[in-house]
Backbone as a ProteinNet text record, in pm:
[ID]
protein_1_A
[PRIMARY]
XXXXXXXXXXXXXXXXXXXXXXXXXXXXXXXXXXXXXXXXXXXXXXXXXXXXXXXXXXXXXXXXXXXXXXXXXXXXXXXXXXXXXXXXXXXXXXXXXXXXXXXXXXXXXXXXXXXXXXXXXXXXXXXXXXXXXXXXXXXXXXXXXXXXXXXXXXXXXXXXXXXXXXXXXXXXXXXXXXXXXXXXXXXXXXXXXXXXXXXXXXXXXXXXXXXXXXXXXXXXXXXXXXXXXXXXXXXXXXXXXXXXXXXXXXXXXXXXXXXXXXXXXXXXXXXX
[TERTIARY]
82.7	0	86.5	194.8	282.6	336	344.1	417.8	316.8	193.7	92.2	61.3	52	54.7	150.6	288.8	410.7	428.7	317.2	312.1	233.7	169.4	7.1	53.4	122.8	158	260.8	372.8	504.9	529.2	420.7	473.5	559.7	636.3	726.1	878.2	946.8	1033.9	1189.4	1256.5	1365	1364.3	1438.5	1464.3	1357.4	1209	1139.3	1091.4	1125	1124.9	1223.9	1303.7	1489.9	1388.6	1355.5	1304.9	1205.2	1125.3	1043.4	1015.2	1117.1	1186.8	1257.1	1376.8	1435.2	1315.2	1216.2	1145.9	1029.8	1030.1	948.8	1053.2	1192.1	1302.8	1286.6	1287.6	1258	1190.7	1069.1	875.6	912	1000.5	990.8	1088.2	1209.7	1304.4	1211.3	1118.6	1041.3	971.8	915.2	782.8	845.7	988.6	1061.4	988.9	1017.4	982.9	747	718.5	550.4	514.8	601.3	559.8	547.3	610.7	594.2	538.4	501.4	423.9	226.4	236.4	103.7	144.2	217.8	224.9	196.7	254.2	196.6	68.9	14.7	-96.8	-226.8	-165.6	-254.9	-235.7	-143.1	-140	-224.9	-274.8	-333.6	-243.4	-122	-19.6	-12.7	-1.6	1.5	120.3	142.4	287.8	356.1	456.5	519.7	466.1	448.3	401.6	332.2	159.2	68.9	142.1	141.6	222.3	322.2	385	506.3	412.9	268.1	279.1	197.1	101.5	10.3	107.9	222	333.1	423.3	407.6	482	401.1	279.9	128.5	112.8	104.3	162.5	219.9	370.4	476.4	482.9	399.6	372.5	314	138.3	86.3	151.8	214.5	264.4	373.2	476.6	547.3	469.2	364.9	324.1	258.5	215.6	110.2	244.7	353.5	480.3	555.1	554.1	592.8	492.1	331.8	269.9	283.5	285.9	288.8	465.6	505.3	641.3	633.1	522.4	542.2	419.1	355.9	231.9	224	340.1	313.1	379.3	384.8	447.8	348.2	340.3	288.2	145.9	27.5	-37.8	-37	-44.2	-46.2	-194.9	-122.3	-288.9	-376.7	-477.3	-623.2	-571.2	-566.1	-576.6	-539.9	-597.2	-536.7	-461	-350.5	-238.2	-295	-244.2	-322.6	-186.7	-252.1	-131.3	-1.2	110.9	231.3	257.3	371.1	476.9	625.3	666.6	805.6	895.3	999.2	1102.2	1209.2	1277.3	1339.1	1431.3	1499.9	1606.1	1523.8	1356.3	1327.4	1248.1	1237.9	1174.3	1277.6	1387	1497.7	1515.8	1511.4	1524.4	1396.8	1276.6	1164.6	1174.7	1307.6	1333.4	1408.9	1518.6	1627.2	1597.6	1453.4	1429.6	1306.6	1279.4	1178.6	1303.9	1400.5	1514.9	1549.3	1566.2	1631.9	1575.2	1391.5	1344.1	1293.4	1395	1356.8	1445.4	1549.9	1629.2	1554.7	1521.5	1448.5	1328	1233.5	1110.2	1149.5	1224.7	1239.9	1322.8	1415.9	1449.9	1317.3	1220.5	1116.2	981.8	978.2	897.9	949.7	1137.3	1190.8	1136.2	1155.6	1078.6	949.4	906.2	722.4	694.2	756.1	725.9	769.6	861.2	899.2	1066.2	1156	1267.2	1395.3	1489.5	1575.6	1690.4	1719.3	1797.3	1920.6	2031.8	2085.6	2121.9	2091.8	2133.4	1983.6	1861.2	1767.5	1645.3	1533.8	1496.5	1317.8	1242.8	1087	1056.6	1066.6	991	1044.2	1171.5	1258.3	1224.4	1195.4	1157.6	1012.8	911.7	784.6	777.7	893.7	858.5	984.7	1049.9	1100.7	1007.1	910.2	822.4	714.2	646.1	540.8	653.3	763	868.9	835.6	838.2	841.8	780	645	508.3	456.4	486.7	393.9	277.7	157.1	35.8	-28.8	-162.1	-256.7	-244.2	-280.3	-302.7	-163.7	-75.8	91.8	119.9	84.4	148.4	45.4	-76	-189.3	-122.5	-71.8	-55.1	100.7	192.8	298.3	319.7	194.6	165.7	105.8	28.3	-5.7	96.1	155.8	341.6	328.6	250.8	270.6	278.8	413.8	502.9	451	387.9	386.1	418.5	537.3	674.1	703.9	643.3	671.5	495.4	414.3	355	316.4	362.3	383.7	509.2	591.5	707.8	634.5	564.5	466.6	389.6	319.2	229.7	302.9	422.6	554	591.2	638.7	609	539.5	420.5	303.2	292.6	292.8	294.6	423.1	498.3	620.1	610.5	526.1	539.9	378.3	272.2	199.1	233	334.7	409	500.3	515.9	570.7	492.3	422.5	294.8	204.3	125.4	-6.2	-101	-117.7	-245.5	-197	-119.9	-122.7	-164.7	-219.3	-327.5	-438.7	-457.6	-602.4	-650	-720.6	-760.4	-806.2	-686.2	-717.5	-824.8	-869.2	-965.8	-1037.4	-915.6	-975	-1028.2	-1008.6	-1099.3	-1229.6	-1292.5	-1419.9	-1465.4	-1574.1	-1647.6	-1531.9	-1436.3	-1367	-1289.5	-1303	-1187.1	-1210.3	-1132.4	-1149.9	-1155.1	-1129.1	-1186.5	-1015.4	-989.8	-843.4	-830.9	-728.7	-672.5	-624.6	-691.8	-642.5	-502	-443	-317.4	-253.2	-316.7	-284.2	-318.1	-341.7	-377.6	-258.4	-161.2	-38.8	73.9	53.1	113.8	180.3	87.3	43.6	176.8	145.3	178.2	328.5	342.5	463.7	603.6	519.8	647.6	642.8	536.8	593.2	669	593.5	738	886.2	907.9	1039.8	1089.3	1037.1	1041.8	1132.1	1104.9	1106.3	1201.7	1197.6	1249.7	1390	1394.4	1557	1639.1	1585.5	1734.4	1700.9	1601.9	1614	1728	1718.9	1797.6	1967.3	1963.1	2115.9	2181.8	2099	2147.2	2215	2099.9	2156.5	2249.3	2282.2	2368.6	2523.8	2493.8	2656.3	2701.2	2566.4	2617.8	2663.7	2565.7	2603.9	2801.4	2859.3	2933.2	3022.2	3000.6	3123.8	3137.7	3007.9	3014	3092.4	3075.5	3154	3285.5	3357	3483.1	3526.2	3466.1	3476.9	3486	3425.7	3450.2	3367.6	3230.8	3164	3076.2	3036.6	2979.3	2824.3	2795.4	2643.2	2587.2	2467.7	2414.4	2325	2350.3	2297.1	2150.9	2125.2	1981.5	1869.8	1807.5	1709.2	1809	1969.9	2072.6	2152.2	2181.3	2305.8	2472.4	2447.5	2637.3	2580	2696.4	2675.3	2707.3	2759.4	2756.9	2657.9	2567.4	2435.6	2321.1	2372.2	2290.6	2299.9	2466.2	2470.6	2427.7	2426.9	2396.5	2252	2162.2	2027	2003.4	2073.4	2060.9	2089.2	2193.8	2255.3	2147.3	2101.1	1954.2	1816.7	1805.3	1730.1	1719.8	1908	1899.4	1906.6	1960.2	2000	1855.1	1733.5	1649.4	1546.6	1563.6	1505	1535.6	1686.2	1774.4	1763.7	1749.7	1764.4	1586.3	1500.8	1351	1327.8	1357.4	1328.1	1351.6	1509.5	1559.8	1501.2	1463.3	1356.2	1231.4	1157.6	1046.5	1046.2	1158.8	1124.8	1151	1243.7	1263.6	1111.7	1046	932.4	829.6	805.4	704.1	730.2	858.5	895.7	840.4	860.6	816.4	684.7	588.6	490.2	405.1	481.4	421.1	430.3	556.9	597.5	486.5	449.4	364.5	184.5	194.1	51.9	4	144.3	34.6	-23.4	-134.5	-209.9	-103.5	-200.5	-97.1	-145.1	-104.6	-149.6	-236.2	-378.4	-376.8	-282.5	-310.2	-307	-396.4	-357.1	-409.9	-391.1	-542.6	-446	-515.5	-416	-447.9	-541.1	-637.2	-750.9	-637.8	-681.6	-651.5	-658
-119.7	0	125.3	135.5	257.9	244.6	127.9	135.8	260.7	188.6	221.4	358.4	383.4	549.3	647.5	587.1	646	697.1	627.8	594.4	641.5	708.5	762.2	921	940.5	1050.7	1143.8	1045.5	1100.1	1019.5	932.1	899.9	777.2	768.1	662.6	698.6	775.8	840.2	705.6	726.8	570.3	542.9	583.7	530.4	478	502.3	454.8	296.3	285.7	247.6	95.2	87.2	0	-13.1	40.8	-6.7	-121.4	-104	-164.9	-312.5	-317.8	-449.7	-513.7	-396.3	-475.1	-536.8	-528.7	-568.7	-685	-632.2	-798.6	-907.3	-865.6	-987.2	-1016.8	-970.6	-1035.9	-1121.4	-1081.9	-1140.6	-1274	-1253.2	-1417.4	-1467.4	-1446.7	-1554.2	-1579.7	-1533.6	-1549.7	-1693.2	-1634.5	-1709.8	-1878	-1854.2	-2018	-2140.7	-2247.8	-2383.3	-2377.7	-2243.7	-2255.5	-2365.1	-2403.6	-2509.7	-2634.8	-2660	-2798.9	-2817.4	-2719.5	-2730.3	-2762	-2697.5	-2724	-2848.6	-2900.7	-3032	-3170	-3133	-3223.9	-3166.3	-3107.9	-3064.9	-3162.8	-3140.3	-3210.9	-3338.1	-3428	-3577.1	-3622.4	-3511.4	-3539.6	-3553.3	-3491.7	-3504.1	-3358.5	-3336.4	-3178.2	-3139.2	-3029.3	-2940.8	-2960.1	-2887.2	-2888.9	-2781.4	-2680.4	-2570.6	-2473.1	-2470.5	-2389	-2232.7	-2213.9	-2108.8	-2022.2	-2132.6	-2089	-2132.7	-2180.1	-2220.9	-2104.3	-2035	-1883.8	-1792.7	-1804.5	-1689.3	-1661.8	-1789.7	-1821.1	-1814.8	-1763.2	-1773.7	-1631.6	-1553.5	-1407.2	-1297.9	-1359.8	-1328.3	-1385.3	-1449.6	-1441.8	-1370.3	-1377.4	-1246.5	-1106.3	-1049.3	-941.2	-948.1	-1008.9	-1054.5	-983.6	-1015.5	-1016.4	-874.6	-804.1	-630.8	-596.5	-589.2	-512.9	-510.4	-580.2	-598.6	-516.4	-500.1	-419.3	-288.9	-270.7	-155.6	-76.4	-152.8	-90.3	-134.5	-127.7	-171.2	-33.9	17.1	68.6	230.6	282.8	388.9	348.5	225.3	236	285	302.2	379.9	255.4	260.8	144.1	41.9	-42.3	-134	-139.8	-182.2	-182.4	-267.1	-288.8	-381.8	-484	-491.7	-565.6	-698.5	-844.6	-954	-1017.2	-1054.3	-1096.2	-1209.2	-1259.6	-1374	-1548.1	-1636.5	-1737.9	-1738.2	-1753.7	-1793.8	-1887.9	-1950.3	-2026.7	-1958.7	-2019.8	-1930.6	-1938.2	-1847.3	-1878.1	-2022.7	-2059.9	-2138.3	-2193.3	-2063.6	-2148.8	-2139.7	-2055.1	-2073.7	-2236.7	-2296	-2421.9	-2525.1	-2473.5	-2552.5	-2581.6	-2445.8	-2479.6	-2565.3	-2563	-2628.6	-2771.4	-2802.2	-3001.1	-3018.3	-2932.2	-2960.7	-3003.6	-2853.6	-2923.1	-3042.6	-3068.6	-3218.4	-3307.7	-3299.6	-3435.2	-3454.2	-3320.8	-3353.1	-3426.5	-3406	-3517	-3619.9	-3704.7	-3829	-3908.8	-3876.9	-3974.1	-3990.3	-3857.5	-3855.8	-3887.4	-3949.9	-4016.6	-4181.2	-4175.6	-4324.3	-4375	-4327	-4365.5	-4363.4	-4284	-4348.3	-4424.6	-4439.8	-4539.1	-4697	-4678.2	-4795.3	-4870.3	-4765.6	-4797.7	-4814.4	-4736.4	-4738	-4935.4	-4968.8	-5114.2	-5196.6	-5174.7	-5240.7	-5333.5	-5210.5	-5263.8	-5215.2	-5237.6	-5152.6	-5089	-4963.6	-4836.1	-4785	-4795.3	-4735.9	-4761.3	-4939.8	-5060.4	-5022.4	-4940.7	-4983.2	-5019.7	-5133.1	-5193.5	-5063.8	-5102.4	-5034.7	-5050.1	-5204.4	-5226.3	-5113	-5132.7	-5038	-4901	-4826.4	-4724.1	-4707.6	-4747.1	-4771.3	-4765.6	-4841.5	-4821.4	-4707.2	-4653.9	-4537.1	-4420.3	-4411.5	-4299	-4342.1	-4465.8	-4450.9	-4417.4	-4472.6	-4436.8	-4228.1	-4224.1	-4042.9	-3956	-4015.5	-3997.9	-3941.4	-4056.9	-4012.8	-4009.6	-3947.3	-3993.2	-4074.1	-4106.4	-4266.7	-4234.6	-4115.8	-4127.4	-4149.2	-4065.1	-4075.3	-4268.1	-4295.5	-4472.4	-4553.6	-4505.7	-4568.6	-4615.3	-4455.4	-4468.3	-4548.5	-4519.1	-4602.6	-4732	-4770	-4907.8	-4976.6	-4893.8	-4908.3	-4877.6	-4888.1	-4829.3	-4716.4	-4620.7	-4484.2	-4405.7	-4366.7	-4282.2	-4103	-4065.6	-3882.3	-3828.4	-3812.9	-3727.7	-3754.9	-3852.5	-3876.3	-3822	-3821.8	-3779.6	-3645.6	-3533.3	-3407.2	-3355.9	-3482	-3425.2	-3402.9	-3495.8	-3523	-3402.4	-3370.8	-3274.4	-3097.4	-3119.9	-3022.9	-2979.1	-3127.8	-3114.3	-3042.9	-3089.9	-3056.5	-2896.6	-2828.2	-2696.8	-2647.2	-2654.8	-2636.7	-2598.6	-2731.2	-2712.3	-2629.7	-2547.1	-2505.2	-2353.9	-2308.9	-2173.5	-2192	-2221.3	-2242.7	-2296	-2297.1	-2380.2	-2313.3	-2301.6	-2241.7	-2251.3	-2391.5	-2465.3	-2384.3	-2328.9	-2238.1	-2147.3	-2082.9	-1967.5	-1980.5	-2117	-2107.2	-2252.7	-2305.5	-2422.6	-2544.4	-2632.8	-2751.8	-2792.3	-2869.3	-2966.6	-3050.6	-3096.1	-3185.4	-3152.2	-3024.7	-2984.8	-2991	-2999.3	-3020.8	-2869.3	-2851.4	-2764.9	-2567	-2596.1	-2502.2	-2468.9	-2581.4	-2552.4	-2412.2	-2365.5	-2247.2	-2110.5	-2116.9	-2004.8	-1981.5	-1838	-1793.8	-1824.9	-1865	-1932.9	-1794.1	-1774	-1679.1	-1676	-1557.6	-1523	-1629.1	-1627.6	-1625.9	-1782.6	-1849.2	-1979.4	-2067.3	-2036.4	-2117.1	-2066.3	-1868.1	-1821.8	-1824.3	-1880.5	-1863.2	-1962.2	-2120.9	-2255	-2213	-2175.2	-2179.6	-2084	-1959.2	-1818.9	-1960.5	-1959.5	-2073.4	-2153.8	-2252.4	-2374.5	-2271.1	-2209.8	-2150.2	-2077.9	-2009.7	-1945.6	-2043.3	-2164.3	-2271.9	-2332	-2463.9	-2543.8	-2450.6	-2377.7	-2299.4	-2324.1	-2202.4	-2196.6	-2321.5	-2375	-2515.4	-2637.9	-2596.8	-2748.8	-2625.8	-2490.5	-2460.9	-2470.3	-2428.2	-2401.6	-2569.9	-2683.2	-2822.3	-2848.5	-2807.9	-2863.3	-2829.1	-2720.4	-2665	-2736.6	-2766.1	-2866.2	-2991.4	-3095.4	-3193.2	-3176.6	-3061.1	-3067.1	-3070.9	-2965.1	-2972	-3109.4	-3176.9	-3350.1	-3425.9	-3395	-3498.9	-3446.3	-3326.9	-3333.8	-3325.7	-3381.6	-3424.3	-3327	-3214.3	-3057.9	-3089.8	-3138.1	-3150.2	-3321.1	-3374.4	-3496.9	-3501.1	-3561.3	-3611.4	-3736.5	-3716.6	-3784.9	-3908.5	-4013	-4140.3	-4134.4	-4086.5	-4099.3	-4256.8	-4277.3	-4388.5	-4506	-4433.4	-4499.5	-4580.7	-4730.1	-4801.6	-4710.5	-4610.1	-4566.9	-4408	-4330.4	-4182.7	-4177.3	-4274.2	-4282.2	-4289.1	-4348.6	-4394.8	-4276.5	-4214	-4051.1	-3978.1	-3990.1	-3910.6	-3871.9	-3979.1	-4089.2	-4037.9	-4021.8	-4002.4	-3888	-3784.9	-3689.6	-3586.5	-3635.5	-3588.4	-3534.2	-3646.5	-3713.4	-3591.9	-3580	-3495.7	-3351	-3304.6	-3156.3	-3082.6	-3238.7	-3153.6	-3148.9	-3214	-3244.1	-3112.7	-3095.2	-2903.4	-2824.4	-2807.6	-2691.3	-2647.1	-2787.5	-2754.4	-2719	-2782	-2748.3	-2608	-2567	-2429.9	-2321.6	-2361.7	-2247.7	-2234.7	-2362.4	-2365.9	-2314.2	-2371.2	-2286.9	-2139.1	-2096.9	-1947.5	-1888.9	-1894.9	-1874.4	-1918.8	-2038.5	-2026.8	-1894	-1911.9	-1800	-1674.1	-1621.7	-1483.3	-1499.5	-1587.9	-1591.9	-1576.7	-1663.4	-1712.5	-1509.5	-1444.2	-1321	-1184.3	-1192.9	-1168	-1173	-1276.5	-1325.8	-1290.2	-1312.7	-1303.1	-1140.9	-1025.7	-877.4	-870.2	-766.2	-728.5	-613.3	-605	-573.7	-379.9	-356	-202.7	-162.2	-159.5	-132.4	-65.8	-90.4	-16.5	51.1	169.3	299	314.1	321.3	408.3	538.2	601	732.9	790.5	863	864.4	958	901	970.5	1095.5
0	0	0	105.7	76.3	-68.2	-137.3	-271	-375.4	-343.3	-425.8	-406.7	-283.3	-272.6	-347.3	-321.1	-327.9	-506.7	-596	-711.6	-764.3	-683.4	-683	-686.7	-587.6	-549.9	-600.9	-612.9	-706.5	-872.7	-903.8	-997.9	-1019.3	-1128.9	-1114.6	-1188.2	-1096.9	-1169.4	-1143.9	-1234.2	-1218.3	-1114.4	-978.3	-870.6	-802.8	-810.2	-767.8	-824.3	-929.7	-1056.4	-1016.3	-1024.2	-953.6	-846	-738.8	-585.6	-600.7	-696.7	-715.4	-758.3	-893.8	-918.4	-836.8	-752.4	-644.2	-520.2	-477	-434.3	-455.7	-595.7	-671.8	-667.9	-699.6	-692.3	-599.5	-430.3	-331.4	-295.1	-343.9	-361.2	-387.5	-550.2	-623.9	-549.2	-437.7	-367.7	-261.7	-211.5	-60	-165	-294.6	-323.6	-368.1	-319.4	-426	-364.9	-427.7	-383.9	-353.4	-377.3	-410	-466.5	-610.3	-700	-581.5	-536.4	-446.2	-367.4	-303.8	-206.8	-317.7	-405.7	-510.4	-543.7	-582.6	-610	-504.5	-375	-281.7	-252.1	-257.8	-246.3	-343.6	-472.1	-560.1	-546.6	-460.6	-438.3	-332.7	-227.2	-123.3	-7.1	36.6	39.9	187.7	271.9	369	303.5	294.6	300.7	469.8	480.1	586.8	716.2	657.6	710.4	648.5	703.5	627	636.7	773.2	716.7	659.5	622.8	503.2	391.8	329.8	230.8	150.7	273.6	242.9	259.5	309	294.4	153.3	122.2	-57.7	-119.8	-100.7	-209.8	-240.3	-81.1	-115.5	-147.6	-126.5	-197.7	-343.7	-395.9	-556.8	-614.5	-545.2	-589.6	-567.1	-468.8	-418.4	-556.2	-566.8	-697.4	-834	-863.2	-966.7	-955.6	-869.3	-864.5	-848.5	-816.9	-762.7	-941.3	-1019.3	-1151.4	-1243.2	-1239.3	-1265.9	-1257.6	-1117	-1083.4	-1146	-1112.8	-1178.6	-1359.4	-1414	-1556.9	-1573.1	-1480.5	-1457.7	-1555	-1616	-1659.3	-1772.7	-1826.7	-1978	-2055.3	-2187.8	-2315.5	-2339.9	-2330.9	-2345.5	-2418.7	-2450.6	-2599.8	-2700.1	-2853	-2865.8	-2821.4	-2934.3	-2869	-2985.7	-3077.9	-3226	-3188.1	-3172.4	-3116.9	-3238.6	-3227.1	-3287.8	-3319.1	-3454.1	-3515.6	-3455	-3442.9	-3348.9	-3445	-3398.9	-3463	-3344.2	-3391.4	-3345.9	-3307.1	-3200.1	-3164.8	-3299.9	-3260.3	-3343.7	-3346.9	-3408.2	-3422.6	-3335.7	-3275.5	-3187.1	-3070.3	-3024.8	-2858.5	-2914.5	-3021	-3042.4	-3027.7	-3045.1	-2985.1	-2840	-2806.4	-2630.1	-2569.2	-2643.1	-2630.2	-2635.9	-2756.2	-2776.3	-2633.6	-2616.4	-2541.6	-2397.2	-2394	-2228	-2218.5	-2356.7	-2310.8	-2339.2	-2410	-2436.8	-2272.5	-2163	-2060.7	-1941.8	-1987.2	-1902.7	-1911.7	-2010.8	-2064.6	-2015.6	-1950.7	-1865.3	-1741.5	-1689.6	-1554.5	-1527.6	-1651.9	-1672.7	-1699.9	-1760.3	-1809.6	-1635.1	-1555.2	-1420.6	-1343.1	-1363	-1262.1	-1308.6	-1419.5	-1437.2	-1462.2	-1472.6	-1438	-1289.9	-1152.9	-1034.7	-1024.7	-1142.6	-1081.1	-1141.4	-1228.9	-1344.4	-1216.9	-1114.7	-1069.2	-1084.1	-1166.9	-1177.1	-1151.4	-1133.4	-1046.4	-1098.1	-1043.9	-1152.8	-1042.7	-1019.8	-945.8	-815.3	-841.3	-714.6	-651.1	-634	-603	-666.2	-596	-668.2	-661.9	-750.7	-731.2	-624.7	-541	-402.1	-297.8	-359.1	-225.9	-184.3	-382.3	-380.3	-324	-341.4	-298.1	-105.9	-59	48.5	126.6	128.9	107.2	73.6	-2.9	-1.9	97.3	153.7	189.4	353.8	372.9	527.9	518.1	425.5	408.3	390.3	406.4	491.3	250.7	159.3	89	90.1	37.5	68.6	11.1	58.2	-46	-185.3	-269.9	-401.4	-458.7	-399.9	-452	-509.1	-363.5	-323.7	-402.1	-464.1	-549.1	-667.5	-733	-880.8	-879.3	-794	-812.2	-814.1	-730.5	-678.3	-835	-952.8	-1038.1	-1176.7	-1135.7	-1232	-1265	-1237.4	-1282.4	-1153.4	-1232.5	-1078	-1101.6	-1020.3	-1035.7	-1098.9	-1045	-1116.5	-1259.3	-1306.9	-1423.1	-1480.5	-1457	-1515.1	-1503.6	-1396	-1397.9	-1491.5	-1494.4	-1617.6	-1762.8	-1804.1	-1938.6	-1944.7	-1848.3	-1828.6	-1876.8	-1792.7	-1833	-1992.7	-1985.2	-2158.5	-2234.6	-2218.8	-2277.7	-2262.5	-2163.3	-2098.3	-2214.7	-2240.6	-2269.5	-2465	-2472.7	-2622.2	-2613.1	-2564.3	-2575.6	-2597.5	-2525.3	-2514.2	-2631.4	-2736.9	-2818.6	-2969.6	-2983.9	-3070.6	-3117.1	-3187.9	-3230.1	-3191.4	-3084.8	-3046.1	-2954.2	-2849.5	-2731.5	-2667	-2847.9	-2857.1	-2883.3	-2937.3	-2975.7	-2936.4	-2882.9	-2856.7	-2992.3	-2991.8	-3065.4	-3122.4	-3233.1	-3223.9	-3103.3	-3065.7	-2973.6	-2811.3	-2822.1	-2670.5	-2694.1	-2856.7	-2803.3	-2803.6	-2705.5	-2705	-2677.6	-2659.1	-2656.6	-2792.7	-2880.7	-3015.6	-3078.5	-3107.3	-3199.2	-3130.8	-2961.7	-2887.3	-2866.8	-2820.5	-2787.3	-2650.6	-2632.9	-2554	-2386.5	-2311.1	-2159.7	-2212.6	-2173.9	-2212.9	-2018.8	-1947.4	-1855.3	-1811.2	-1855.1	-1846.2	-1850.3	-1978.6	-1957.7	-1907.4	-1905.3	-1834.1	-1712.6	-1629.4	-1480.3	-1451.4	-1489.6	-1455.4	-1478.6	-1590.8	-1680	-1583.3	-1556.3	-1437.4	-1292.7	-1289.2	-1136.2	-1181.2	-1261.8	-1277.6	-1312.9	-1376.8	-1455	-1304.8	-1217	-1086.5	-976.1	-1001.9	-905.5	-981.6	-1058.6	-1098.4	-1180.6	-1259.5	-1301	-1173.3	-1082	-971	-886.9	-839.3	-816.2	-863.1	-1025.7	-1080	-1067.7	-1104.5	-1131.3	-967.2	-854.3	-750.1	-727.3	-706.3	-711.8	-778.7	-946.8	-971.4	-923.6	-903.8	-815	-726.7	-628.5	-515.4	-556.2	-679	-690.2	-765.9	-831.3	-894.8	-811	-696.9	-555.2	-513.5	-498.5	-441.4	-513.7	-679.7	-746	-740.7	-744.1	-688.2	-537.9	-492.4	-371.6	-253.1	-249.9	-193.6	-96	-130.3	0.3	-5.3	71.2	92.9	32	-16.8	-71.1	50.2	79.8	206.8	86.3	141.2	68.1	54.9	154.3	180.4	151.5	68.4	60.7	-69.7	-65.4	-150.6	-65	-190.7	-69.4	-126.4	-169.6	-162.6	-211.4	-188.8	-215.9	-375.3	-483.3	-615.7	-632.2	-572.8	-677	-649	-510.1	-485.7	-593.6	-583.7	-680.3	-842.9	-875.4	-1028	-1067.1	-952.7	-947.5	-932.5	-830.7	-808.7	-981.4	-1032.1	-1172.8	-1256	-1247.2	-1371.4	-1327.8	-1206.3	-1151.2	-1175.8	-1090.6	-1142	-1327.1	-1369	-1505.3	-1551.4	-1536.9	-1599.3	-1542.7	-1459.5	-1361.7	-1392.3	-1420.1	-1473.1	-1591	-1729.1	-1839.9	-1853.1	-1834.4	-1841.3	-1762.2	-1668.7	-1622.6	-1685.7	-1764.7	-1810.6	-1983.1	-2019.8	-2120.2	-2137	-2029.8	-1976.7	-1959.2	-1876.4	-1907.4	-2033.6	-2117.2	-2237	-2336.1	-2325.6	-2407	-2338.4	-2214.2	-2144.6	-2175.2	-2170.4	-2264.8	-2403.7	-2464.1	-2627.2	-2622.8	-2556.7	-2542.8	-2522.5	-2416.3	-2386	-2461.6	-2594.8	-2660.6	-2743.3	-2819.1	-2920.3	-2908.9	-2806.9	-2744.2	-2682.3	-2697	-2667.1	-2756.5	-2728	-2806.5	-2872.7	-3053.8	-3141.6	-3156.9	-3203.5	-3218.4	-3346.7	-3370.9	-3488.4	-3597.3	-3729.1	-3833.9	-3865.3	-3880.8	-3958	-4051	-4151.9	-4272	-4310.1	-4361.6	-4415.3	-4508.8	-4500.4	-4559.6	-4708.1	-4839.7	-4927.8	-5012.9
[MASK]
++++++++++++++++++++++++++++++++++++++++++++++++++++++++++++++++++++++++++++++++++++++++++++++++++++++++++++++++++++++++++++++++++++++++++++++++++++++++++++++++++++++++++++++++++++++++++++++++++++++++++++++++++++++++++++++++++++++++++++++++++++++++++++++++++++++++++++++++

């Protein structure tokens, strides 16, 4: 509210301007790890602490009016809705690169979910290791049925991924059925897309630093639900690169994606 006043009152002259961003940057480090906590959420699953989880809910929204508001006196845009394209070429690249990177890290857990073993452990092992770690019933359902979560929130990823990048992104498919042909909420794949890219980027780059110190031996990797700190590691690898390279994909399509999707400015023409 003092922001909003302050903006109200004086305007938005640069320095107010820098304060402002420097403060949404804050917003989005308070708001990190949100994605996971929505994700155990949708398994049936508690978070750790409600109130860290309405505190990271707020510091997103606050995130997102604090980016407004400091975007709040640009020049308006037009109305004219931009007809769908497809990204350019090389953000359709970064689009293969980060589904190529979670195809190691899908194919390792539906090796466990089938029931077979990746990394000296076996599916059973893994199975009971999550239910020791308080997973919840629907989690331990579908695994119990070879389809592991995580692998199908990766698919889902995917999918998200090549939508911000695609034509069908803007406009709804054939196959939705009663929605085909309608434009697509700018904010619909938006939304999913700044969280995951918010979360999972410095998620997988911050991990991989650590795992890189571990593999030269700088600091120790904890075995955890592993029989040796190689095979942590082995797994852990597969994990961050597959976060890191998809986040940093993800945000790169969501820029395109927001790029593509303002509204365009009419054309005028000149009466003769």
């Amino acid at each position: 509210m003092v922001v909003s006043a302050a903006v109200v009152q004086y305007g938005l002259p640069p320095a107010l301007r820098v304060l402002l961003w420097a403060v949404c940057g804050l917003a989005v480090i308070t708001a990190f790890s949100l994605l996971m906590d929505v994700i155990t959420l949708t398994f049936g699953q508690g978070v750790d602490s409600w109130a860290s989880a309405v505190n990271k809910a707020l510091a997103a929204v606050g995130a997102v009016l604090l980016a407004a508001t400091a975007r709040s006196d640009r020049r308006p845009g037009g109305t004219a809705v931009r007809e769908p394209s497809a990204a350019s070429r090389l953000v359709q690249r970064a689009a293969w690169t980060g589904t190529l990177a979670f195809v190691p890290y899908a194919a390792m857990k539906l090796v466990w979910a089938s029931g077979g073993t990746f990394a000296g452990t076996t599916g059973q092992e893994m199975l009971a290791a999550s239910e020791r770690n308080g997973a919840s019933g629907i989690f331990l359902a579908l695994e119990s049925w070879g389809l592991d979560p995580t692998a199908l929130l990766a698919a889902l990823g995917v999918f998200l991924l090549w939508g911000l990048v695609r034509p069908w992104g803007q406009v709804f498919p054939r196959w939705t059925l009663f929605l085909r042909g309608r434009r697509v909420p700018r904010w619909l794949p938006l939304a999913p897309a700044l969280l995951g890219a918010a979360t999972l980027a410095p998620y997988g780059v911050v991990g991989g630093g650590y795992l890189t110190l571990a593999t030269a031996g700088v600091v120790t990797i904890r075995r955890g639900d592993f029989d040796s700190s190689g095979e942590a590691l082995l797994v852990g690898w597969i994990g961050m690169v597959a976060f890191a390279v998809y986040g940093i994909a993800l945000t790169i399509g969501a820029y395109s994606y927001w790029l593509r999707t303002r509204p365009a400015c009419p054309v005028s023409v000149s009466p003769e």
